[in-house]
C-alpha positions in Angstrom: 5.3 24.7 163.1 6.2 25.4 167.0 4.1 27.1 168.6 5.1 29.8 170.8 3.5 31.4 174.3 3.1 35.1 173.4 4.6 37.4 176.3 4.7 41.2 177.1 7.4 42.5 175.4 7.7 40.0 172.6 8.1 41.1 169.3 5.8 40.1 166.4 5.2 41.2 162.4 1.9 41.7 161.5 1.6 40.6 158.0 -1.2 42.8 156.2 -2.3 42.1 152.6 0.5 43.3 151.0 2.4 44.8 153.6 4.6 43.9 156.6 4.9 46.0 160.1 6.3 45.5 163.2 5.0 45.6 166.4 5.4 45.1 170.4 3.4 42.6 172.6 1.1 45.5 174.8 -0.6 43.0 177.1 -2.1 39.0 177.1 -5.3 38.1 178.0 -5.3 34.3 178.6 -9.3 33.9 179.3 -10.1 35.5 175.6 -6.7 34.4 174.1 -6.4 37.8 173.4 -3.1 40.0 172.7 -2.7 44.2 172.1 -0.5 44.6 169.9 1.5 48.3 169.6 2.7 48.5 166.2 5.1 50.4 165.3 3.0 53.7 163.8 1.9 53.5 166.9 -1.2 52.1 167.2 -3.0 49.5 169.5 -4.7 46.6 167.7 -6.6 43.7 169.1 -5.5 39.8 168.0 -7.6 37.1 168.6 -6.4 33.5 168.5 -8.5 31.9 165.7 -9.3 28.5 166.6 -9.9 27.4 163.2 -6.3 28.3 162.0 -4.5 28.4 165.6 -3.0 32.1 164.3 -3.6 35.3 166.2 -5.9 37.4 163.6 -7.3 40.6 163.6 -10.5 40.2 165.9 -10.1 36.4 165.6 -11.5 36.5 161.5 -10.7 34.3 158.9 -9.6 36.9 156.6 -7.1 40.0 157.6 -4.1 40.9 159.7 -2.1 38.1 160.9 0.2 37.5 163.5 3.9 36.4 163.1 6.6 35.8 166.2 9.9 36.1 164.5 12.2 33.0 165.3 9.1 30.8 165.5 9.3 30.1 161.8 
């Protein structure tokens, strides 16, 4: 899987159980490996790069939303 360097800007899916939405890069936080994500009902939610699974999660769980950066598939 290749890996990709999150940016402002960059779009992502957020994969929910059961259901897909789309969302905006808000701002990256390199120290916490952090993102703010605005989705697309336009809300702000926190990822957290899980170092267990190297994917951006909600809050950095095991379980949850996940992160997906279309064209990095």
């Amino acid at each position: 899987m290749l890996r990709v360097m999150p940016t402002v800007g960059a779009e992502v899916l957020i994969d929910h159980l059961g259901a897909t939405e789309h969302g905006v890069v808000q701002r990256v936080d390199p120290e916490e490996r952090a993102l703010l994500i605005a989705t697309e009902h336009g809300d702000v939610q926190r990822f957290v790069l899980n170092r267990a699974t190297a994917r951006f999660t909600a809050g950095g769980a095991l379980t949850g939303a996940r992160l997906r950066f279309p064209g990095a598939e």
